[in-house]
C-alpha positions as a Markdown table, in Angstrom:
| # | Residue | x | y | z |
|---|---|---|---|---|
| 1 | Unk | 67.2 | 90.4 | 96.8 |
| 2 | Unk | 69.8 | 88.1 | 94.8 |
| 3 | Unk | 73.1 | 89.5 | 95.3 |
| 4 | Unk | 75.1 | 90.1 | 92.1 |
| 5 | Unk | 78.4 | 87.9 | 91.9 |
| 6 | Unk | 81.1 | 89.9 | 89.8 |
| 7 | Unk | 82.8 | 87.6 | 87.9 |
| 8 | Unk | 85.2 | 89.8 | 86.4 |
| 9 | Unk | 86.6 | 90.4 | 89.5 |
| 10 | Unk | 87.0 | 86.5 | 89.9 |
| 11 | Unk | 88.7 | 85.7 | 87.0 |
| 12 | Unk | 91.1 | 88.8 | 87.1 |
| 13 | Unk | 91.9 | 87.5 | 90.5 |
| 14 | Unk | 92.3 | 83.6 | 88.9 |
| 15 | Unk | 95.0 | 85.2 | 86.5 |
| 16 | Unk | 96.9 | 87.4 | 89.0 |
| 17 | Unk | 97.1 | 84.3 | 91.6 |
| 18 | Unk | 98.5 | 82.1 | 88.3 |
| 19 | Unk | 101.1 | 85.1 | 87.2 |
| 20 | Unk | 102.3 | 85.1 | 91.2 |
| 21 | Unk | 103.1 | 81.1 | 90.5 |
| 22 | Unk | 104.4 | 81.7 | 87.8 |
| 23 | Unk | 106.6 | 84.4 | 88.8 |
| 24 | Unk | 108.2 | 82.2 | 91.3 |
| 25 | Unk | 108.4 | 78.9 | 88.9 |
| 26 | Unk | 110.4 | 81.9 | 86.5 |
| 27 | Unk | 112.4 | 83.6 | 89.1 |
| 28 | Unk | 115.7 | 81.1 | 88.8 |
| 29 | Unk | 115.6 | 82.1 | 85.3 |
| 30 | Unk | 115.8 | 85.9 | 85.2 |
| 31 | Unk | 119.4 | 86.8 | 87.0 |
| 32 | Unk | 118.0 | 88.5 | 90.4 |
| 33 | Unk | 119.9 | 86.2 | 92.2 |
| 34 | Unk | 116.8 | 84.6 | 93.8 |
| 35 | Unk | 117.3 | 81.5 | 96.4 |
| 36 | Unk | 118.1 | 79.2 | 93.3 |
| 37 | Unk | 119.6 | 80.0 | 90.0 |
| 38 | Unk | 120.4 | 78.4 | 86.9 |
| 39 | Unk | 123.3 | 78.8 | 84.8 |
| 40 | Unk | 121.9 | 80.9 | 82.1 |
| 41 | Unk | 119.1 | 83.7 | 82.0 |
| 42 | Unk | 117.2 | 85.5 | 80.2 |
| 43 | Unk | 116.7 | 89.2 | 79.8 |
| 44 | Unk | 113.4 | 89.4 | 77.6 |
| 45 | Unk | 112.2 | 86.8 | 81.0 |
| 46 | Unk | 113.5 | 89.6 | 83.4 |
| 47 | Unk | 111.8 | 92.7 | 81.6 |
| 48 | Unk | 108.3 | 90.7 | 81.5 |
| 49 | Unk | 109.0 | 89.5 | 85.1 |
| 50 | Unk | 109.8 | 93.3 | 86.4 |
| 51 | Unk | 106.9 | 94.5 | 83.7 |
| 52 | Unk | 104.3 | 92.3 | 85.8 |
| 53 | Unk | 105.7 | 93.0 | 89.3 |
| 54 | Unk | 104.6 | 96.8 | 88.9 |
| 55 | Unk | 101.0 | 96.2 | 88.7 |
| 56 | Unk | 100.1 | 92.7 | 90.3 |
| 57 | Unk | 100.9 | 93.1 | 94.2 |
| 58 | Unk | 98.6 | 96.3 | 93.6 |
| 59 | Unk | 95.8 | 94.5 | 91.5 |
| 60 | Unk | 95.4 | 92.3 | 94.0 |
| 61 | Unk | 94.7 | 94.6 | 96.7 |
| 62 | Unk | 92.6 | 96.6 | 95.1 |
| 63 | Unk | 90.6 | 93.1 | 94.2 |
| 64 | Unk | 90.5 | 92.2 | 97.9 |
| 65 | Unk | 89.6 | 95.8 | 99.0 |
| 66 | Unk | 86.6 | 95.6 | 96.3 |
| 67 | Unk | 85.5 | 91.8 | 98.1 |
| 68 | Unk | 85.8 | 93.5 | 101.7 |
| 69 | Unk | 83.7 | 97.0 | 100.4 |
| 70 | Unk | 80.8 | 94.4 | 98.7 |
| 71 | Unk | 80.9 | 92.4 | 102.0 |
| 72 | Unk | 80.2 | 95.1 | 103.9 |
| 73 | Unk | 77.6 | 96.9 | 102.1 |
| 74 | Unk | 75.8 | 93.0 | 102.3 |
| 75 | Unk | 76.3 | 93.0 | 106.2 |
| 76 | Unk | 75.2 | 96.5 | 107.0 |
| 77 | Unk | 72.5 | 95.8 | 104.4 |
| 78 | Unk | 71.2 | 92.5 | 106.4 |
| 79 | Unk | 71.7 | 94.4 | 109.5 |
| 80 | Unk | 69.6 | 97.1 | 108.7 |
| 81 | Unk | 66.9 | 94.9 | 107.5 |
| 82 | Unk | 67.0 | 92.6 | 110.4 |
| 83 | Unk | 66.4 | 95.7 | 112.5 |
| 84 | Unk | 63.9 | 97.2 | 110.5 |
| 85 | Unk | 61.8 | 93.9 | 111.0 |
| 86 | Unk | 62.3 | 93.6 | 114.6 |
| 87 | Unk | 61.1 | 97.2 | 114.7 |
| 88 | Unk | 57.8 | 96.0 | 113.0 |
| 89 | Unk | 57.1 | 93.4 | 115.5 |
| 90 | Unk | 57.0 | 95.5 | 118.4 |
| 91 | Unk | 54.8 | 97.8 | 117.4 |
């Protein structure tokens, strides 16, 4: 049986993994005092920033829980059939 690759899931994690880089390319600019900070920043910046940090640490552990639940329905699947088929040779 051909195992269904879900795409969605792929891409969704593509953007989250490019808004964490870009958070961190950003943070300088928002006023947090991060590590590093520039002169001026911007508050618009800082409201999309803090927007974005509500949802995308969570997103992306729901993605990876997803990954791990599909893996392991593949493994106990392949388990189960590699049993079943040693079953049918002993008998």
């Amino acid at each position: 049986m051909k195992e269904r690759r879900y795409s969605e899931l792929d891409w969704l994690r593509v953007f989250l993994i490019l808004a964490v880089f870009l958070h961190h390319v950003f943070m300088p600019f928002n006023g947090d005092g991060w590590h590093v900070m520039n002169e001026k920043s911007s508050k618009l910046l800082d409201d999309i920033m803090v927007y974005f940090e509500q949802i995308r640490l969570h997103t992306l552990f729901f993605i990876a829980g997803v990954g791990s639940l599909l893996l392991l329905k593949r493994l106990i699947r392949e388990h189960l059939s590699s049993i079943s088929s040693i079953g049918s040779l002993s008998h």
